[in-house]
Structure formats: structure tokens, C-alpha cells
C-alpha positions as a printed NumPy array, in Angstrom:
array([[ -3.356,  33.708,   5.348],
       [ -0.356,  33.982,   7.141],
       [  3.096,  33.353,   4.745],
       [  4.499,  31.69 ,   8.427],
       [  1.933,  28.556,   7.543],
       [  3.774,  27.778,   4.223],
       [  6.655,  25.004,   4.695],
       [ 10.406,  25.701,   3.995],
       [ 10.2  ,  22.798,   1.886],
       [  7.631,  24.088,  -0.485],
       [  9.12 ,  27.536,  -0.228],
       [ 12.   ,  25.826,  -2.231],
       [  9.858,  25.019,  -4.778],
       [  8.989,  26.977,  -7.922],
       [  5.909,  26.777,  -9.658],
       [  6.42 ,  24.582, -12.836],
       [  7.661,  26.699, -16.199],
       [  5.885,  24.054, -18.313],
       [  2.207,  24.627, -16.443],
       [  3.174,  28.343, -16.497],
       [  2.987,  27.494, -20.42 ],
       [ -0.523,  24.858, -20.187],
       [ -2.295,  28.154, -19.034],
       [ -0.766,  30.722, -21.654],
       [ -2.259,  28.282, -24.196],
       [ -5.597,  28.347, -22.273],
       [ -6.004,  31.98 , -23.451],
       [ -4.829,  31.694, -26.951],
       [ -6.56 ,  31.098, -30.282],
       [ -5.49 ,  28.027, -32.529],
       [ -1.693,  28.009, -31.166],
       [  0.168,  25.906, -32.428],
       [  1.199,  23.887, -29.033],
       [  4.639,  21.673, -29.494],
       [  5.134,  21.924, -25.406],
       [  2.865,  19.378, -24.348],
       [  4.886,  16.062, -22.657],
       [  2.402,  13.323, -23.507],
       [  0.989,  11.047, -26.372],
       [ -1.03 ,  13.008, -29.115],
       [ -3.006,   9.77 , -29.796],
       [ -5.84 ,   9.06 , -28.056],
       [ -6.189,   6.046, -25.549],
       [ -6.861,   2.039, -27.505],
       [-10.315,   1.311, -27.675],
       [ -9.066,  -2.321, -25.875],
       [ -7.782,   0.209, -22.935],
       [-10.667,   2.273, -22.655],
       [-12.906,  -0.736, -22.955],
       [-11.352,  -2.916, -20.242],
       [-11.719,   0.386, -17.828],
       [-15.551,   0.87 , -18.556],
       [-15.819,  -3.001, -18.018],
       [-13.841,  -2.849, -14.68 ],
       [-16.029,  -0.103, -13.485],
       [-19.302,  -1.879, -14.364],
       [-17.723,  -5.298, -12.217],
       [-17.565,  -2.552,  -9.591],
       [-14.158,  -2.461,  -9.078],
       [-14.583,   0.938,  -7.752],
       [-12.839,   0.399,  -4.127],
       [ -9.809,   0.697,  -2.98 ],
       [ -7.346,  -2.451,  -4.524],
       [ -4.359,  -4.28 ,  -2.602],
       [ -1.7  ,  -1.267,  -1.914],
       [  0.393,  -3.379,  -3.913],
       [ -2.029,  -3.701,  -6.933],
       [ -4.54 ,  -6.153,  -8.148],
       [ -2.85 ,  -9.915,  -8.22 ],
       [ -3.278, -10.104, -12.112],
       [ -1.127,  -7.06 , -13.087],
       [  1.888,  -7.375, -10.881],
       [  1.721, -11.565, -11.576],
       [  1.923, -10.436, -15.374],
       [  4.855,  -7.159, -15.097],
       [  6.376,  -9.914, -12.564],
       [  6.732, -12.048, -15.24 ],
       [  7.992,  -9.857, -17.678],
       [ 10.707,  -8.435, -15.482],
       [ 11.879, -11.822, -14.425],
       [ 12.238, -13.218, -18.015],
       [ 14.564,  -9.449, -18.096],
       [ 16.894,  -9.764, -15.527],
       [ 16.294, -13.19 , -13.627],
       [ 16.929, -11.333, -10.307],
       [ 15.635, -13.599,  -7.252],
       [ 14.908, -10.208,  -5.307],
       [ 13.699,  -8.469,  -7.609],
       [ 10.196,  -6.993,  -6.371],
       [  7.171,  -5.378,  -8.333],
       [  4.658,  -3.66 ,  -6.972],
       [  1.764,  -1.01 ,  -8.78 ],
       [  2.021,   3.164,  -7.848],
       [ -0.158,   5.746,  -8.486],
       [  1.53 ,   6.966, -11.872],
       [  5.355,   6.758, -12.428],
       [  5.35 ,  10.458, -10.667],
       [  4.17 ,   8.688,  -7.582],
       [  6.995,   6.106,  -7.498],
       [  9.837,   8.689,  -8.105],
       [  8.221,  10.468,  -4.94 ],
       [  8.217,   7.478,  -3.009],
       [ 11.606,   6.229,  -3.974],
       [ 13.12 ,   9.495,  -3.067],
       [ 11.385,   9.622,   0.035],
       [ 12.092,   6.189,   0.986],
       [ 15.821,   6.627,  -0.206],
       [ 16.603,  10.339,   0.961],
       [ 17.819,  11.708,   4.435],
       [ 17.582,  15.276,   4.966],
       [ 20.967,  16.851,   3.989],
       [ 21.658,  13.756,   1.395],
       [ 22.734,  14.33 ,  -2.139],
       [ 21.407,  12.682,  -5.48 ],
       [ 22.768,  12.865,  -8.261],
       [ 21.259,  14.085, -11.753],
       [ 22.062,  14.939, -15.12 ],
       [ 21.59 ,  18.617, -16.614],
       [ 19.049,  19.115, -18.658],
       [ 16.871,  16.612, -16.195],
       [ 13.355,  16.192, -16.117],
       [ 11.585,  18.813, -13.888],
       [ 10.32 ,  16.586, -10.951],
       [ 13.637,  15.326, -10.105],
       [ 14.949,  18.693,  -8.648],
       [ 11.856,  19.584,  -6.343],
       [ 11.143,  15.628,  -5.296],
       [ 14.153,  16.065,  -3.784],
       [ 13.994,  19.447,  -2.035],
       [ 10.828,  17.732,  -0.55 ],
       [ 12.315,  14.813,   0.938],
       [ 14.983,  17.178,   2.196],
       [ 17.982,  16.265,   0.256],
       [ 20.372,  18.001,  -2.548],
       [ 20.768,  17.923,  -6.26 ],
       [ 23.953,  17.485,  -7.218],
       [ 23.61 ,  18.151, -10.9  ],
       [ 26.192,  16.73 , -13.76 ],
       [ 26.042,  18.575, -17.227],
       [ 25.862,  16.572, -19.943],
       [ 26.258,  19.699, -22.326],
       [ 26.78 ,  19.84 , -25.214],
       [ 26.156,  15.883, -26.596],
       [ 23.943,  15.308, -23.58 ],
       [ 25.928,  11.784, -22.923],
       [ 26.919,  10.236, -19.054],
       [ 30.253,  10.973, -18.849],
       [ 31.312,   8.686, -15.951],
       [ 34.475,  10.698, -14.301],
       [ 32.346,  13.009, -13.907],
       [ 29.924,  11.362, -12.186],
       [ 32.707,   9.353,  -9.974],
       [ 34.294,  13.132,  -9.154],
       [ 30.914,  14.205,  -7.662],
       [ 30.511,  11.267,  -5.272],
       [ 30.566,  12.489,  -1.773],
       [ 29.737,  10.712,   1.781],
       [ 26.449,  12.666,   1.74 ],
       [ 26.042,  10.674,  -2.02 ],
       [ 22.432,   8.311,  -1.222],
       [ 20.911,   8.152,  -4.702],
       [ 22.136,   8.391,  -8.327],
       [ 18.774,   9.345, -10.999],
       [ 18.819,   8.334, -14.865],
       [ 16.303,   8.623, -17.119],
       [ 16.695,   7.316, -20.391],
       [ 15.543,   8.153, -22.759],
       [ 15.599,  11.657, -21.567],
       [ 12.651,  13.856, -21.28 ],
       [ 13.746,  16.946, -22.535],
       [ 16.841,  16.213, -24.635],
       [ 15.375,  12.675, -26.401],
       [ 18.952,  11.181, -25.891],
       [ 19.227,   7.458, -25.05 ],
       [ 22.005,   6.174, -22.916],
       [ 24.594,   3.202, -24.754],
       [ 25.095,   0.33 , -23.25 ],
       [ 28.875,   0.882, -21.918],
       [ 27.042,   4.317, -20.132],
       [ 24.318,   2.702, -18.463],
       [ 27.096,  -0.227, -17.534],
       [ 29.392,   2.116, -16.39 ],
       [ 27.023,   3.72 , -13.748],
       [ 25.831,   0.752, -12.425],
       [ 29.043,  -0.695, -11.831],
       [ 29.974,   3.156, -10.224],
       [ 26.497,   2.983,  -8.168],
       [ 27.6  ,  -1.241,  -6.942],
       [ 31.172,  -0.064,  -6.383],
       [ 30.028,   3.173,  -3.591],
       [ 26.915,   1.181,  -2.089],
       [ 24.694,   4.313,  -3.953],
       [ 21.057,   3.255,  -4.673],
       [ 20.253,   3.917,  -8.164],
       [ 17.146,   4.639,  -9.626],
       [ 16.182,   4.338, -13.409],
       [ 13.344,   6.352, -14.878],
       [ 12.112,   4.333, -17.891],
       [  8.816,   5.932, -18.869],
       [  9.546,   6.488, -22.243],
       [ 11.874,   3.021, -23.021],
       [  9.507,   1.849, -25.958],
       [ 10.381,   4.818, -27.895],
       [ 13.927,   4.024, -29.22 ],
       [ 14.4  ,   4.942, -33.077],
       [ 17.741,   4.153, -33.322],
       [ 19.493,   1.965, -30.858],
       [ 17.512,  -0.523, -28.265],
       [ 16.702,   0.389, -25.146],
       [ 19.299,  -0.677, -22.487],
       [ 18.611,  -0.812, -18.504],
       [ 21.446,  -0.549, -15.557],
       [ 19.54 ,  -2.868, -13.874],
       [ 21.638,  -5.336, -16.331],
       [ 24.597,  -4.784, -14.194],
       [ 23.289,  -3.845, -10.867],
       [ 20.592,  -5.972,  -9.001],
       [ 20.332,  -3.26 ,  -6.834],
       [ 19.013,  -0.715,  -9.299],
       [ 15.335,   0.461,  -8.856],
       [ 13.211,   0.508, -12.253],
       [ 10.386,   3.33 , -12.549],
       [  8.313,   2.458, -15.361],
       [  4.572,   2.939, -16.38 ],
       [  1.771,   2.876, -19.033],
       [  1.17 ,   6.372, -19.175],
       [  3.284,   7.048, -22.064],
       [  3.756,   4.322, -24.105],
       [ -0.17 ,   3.481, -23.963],
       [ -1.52 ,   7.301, -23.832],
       [ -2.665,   6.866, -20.422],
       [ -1.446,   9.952, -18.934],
       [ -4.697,  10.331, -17.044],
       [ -5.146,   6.573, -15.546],
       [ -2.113,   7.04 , -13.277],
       [ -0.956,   3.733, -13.123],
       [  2.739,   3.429, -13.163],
       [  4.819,   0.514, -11.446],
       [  8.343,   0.075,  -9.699],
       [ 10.91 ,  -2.871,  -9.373],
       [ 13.461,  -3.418,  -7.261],
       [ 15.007,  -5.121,  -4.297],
       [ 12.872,  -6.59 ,  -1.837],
       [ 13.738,  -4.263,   0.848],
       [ 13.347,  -1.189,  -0.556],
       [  9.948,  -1.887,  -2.19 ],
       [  8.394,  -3.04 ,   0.724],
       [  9.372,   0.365,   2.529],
       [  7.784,   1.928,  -0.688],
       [  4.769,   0.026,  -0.073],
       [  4.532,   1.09 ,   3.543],
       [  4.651,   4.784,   2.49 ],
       [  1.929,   4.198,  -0.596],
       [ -0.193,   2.977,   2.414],
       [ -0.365,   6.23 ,   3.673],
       [ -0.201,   8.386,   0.871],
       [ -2.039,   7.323,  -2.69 ],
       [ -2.967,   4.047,  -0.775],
       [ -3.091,   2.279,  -4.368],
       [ -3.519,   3.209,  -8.049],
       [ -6.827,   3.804,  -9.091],
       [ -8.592,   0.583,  -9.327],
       [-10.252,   0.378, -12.557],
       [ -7.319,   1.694, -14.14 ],
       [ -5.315,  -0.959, -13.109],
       [ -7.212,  -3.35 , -15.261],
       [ -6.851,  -1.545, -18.208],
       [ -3.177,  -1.777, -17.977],
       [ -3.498,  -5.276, -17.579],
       [ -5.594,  -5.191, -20.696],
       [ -2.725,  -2.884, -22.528],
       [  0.333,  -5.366, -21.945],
       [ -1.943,  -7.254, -24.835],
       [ -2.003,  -4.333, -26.866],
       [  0.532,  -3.864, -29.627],
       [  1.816,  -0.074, -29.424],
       [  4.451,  -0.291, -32.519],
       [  2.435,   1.274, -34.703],
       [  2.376,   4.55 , -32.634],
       [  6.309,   4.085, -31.965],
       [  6.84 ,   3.953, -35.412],
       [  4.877,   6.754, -36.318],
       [  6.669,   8.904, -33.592],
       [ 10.081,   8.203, -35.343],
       [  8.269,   9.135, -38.638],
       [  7.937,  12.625, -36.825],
       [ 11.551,  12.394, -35.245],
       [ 12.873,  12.35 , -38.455],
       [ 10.917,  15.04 , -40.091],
       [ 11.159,  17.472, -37.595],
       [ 15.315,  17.214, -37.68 ],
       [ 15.101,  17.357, -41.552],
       [ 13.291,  20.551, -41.386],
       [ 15.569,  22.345, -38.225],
       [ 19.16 ,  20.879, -39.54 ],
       [ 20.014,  24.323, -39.36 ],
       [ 19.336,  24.418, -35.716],
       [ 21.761,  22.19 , -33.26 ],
       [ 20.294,  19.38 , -31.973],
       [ 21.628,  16.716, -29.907],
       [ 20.332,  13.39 , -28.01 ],
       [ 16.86 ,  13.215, -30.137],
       [ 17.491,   9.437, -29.992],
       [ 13.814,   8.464, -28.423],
       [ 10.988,   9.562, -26.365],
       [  9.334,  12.349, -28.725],
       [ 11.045,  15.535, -27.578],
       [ 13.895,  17.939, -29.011],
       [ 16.311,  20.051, -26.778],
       [ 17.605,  22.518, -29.636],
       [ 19.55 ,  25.529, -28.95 ],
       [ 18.392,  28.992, -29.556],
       [ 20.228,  30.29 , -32.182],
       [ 20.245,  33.832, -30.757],
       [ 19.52 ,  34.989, -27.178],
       [ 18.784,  32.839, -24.567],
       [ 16.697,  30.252, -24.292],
       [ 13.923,  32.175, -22.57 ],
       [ 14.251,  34.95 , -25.001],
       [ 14.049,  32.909, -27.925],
       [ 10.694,  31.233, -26.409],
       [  9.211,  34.687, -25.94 ],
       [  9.14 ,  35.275, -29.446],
       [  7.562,  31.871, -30.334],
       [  5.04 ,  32.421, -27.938],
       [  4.584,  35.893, -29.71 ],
       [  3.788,  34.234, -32.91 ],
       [  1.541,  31.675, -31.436],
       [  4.117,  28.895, -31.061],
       [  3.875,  27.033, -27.739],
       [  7.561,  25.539, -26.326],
       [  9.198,  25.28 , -23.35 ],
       [ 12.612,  27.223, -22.555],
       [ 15.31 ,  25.314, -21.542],
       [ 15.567,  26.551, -18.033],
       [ 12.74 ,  24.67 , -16.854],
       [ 14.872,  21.761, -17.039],
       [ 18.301,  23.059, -16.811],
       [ 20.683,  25.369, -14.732],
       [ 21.441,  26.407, -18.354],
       [ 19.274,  28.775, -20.243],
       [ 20.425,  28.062, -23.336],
       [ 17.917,  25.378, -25.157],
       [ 14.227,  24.944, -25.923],
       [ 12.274,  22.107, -25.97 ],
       [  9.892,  20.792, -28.481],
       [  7.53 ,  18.235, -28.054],
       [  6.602,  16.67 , -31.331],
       [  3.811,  14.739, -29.854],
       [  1.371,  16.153, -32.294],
       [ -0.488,  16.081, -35.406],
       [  1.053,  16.3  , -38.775],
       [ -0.073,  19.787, -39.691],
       [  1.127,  20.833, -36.341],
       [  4.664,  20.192, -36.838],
       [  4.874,  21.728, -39.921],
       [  2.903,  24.923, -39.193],
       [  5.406,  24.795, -36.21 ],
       [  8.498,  24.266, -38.38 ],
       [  7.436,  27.08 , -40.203],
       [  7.609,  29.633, -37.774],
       [ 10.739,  27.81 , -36.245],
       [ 12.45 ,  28.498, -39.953],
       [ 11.58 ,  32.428, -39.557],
       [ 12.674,  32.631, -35.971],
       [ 16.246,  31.776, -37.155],
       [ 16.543,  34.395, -39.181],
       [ 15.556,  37.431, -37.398],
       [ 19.179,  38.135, -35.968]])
């Protein structure tokens, strides 16, 4: 095959450091994997049963583009108790990956900037090659918090999109109040869209969970079961926002995932019912072992979703990881999510004995220089 058939777009775009990682694990024996980004618990029984019984109703055809009537009547609900926005839109997308690809697309001009924060998660970077804009990245180093000069300084005419996600996937850190405030108020004030990625807003262990979309009506929520319910697989995620933009989101879902899959859209409906606290609790159980056992390490953020961003204590980032993977510990250097390659992350989305055979090797990788 000729290397003149491949896109520029997708020329710009690396292969993903964290699959790179999925298929070293394929070939090992009994490794002890902290680099996996999803729930260690297994889907509710009330989930899994609402998807067999949608199935057996034969809801195996396409849905509404939108989503089936019941779901989005029921997030609708939820979202307008929130924020009591008279614009304010939901609609149903094939996972939350599928809604950051549509918002960007939708949003994005070829040569416009958005807006990140270093470390950021991995999707945001190439979802924007491929709509044909640039990443204009602000480092949060080394607290991982929004500093909002900074943010103001790198607003440009080319400027279309700010993108948070909080809490962050890697670094765990969940944005205050008076920083999610601030760029909302920054976003309203330059007529910049901005989206929020909220996939992992039920896990907050220390402070609550706070949206921009508080101060900006404007702001577009990505949100989704596939965390918070272990449904990583179902891809069913869902979007609000204003009016106008989700409708041009909608016309672009026509033609690309044309809808969630259908089934699985009932047994979200069936997990809004489905009381996850248990599992968020037990997650924070985790949180606060693992820093116990790596306070000699320095971590920042760790504030929700179930992932550490710790720095290597020697080497870089990459460097350290190569010797963790050498003594059958699976994480993922920092680089995959950084222009930094200073950091690791773990993902203690595991069982029990996993952490702390994982902790233990941690403990001897400090020491060896």
C-alpha cells in the first residue's frame, strides 16, 4: 500500500502509549497491571439485566439519533433541576469519546486553537489534530491547578474552544469552585465555547464536584455512564449544551455513529436507579491507601477519579516506567499525557492485593538510585 493514501491528519497522530502498554500486558504472566483507565468492578446485575431484557424486546435497531425518549426525558430532568438553563439541550452519543469528537468537530475550524491543560487526557490532543485545529497547551505543573492568567495570556483570535476535565484523568486533581468560576467567566467574557469533560464527576473524595456550566450557560457538558457505572463497553455517553450547538452535534452523529447502541441505552436508563456510592467509597478507600504507602513519592491533584500522576524519583518518566515494566509492574509514563516526561501514572482501579503487590515494587523502585 502506497504511504501517499494515508491522510496528513492521521499522519499527525501517534499511536496511543497507553494501548502500546494493553498489548505488553497481553504477553506477560500475572503482571501486576495498575495502567488500566476503567472500573475494576464488574457491571450491576440491574445494568446487565435491563440490557439482556432490552435485547429480548428486540430493541436491536437503530434508536432516535438523539436517543430513546425515556433516557434523555430522565438526564433532561436531572440537568434542569442543575442549572435551570432554558437552552440547555441533551441529547445521547456513542460513549463520552464520541461526544468530545463531535464537539470538536462541530466547534473547530482548521487552523483554530483550543485550549488544554498539561498533563491532559490523551484524546484531547489528536481530536483536535483531526478536526484540523491546534493545542494550545497550559501547564499546570507542579500542583496541577487552573491558573487563570495564564489561561487569559494564551487567548488569541484563532482561540475557538477552551477543554477542562475535572476531575482529571491522569493527575486525579479536581478543580475549586473559584477555578472552574474563573474560566467560565474568561470563556463568557472572549465569546470562547467551552467544553467540560465530566466522566469521572462522581468520584470526588474530598471536595464536591463543581461544573462551569454554573457560571456560563454556554458551556458544553460531556458526561457518561461508562465510568461511574463500569460500562466502559456499552458506549453510551451523553452531552448538554446550548440548543444550537447540539443540534449541529446531532446532525454530525447522523452520519457518523448514527446513535448509541440501542440496548445499551436502556441499561443506562436502568443505572440512573442504581446507587453507585458504595463503589465511590471504596475507590477513596484505595485513594487513601495507595498515598499512605508512596508518601515518599510526590504526588499532587489525587483529589478524585481513581488515578495518580507521581513523579519519578530518578530519571525520566519513561525511564522510570521501563523498570516497572521490567519487574512486571504495568503503568503508564507521563508523556502519554504530557509535553513533560517527568510523571507516571497509576491507575488504582484494581483489586486489593493488586495495589499492594504494586506498592511493593513501587517502594523498591525508589531506592535503586
Amino acid at each position: 500500500m502506497s504511504e501517499r493514501w494515508i491522510s496528513d491528519r492521521l499522519q499527525k497522530i501517534d499511536a496511543s502509549g497507553i494501548r502500546k502498554v494493553f498489548d505488553l500486558a497481553a504477553n506477560m504472566t500475572d503482571p501486576i497491571n495498575l495502567s488500566i483507565g476503567q472500573p475494576h468492578f464488574d457491571t450491576p446485575e440491574p445494568i446487565k439485566t435491563a440490557f439482556k431484557e432490552a435485547i429480548d424486546a428486540g430493541y436491536n435497531a437503530y434508536s432516535q439519533t438523539q436517543g430513546i425518549k425515556p433516557l434523555i426525558a430522565r438526564i433532561q430532568q436531572d440537568v434542569d433541576a442543575t442549572y435551570g438553563h432554558d437552552d440547555r439541550k441533551v441529547f445521547v452519543a456513542s460513549g463520552t469519546s464520541g461526544a468530545l469528537m463531535m464537539a470538536l468537530s462541530t466547534l473547530v475550524n482548521p487552523g483554530d486553537e483550543v485550549i488544554t491543560f498539561d498533563p491532559w487526557f490523551v484524546m484531547y490532543k489528536h481530536l483536535t489534530t483531526l478536526a484540523g485545529g491546534k493545542v494550545v497547551q497550559i501547564n499546570t505543573y507542579p500542583d496541577f491547578r487552573i491558573d487563570i492568567e495564564k489561561v487569559r495570556a494564551a487567548i488569541t483570535d484563532r482561540t475557538k474552544v477552551i477543554l477542562c476535565n475535572s476531575p482529571s484523568n491522569p493527575t486525579g486533581a479536581v478543580a475549586s469552585a473559584e477555578e472552574m468560576q474563573g474560566l467560565a467567566e474568561l470563556a463568557a467574557e472572549h465569546d470562547i465555547a467551552l467544553i467540560s469533560d465530566e466522566i469521572y464527576r462522581r468520584f470526588c473524595y474530598d471536595d464536591e464536584f463543581v461544573s462551569p456550566a454554573k457560571w456560563n450557560d454556554q458551556t458544553i457538558v460531556i458526561d457518561g455512564f461508562s465510568k461511574s457505572h463500569s460500562m466502559t463497553g456499552h458506549r453510551v455517553g451523553f452531552c448538554h449544551g446550548p440548543e444550537h450547538v447540539i443540534q449541529q452535534m446531532l446532525k454530525l452523529q447522523q452520519f457518523t455513529f448514527v446513535c448509541s447502541p440501542h440496548p445499551a441505552q436502556w441499561a443506562a436508563l436502568a443505572a440512573m436507579d442504581v446507587d453507585m456510592s458504595g463503589e465511590v467509597a471504596d475507590y477513596k478507600a484505595k485513594r487513601d491507601f495507595m498515598l499512605s504507602k508512596l508518601k515518599d513519592y510526590e504526588i499532587h491533584g489525587a483529589g478524585g477519579a481513581f488515578y495518580l500522576f507521581v513523579k519519578a524519583p530518578w530519571g525520566t518518566g519513561t525511564e522510570f516506567v521501563k523498570e516497572a515494566i521490567a519487574r512486571n509492574l504495568l503503568i503508564i509514563p507521563g508523556n502519554v499525557f504530557s509535553s513533560q516526561d517527568t510523571h507516571f501514572r497509576i491507575s488504582y482501579a484494581a483489586e486489593q492485593k493488586t495495589l499492594e503487590r504494586g506498592v511493593e515494587v513501587l517502594k523498591e523502585l525508589r531506592t535503586l538510585r
